[in-house]
N, C-alpha and C positions, 0 to 999 in steps of 0.2 A: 933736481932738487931732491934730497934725503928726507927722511923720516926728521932728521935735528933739525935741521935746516928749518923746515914746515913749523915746527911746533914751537923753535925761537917766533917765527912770525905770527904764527896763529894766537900766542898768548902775550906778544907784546916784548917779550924779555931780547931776544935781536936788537928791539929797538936802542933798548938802555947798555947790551954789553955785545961785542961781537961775535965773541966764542964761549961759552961755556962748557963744562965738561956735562955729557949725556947726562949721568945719576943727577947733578947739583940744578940743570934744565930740567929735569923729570918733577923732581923735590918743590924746588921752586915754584914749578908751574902749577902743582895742586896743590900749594898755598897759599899763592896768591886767587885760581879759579875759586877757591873756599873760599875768602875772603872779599870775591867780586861779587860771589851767588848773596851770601851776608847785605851787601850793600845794594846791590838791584831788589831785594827782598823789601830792603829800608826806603829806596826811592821808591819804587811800586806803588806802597803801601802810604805813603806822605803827598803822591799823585794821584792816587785816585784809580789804581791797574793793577790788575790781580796779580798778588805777590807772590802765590806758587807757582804760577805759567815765567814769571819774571826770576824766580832764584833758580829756577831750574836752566833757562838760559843763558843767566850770571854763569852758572856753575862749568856750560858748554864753551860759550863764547866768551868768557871773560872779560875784558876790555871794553871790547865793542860793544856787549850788550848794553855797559855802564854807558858808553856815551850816546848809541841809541836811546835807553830811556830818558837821560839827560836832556836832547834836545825834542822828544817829545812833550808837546802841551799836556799843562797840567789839565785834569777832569775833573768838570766841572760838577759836583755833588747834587742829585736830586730831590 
């Protein structure tokens, strides 16, 4: 497994196209990780989970973080 290879799967984009050219997977992929970190920020924070520890994960894991917090229970406010 290559470095492209890895990083189609690590951010999801594999899933949706087979081949992309290096730059356009490069490109893509830290626009859509900006845009995940954005939304784990927004879920965090409307659950009740500290939304810096969560956009900085968005920002890593992309995808996954979103459906990890996803299927985390919401917190229940004291």
């Amino acid at each position: 497994m290559n470095f492209e290879v890895f990083l189609g799967y690590f951010t999801g984009l594999r899933i949706l196209q087979d081949h992309l050219a290096f730059p356009t997977l490069v490109g893509t992929a830290l626009a859509v990780h900006l845009l995940d970190g954005i939304m784990c920020r927004l879920f965090a924070r409307n659950n009740g989970y500290p939304k810096n520890l969560w956009t900085v994960l968005g920002l890593t894991f992309g995808i996954w973080a979103i459906v990890t917090l996803v299927l985390l229970p919401k917190r229940q406010k004291e």
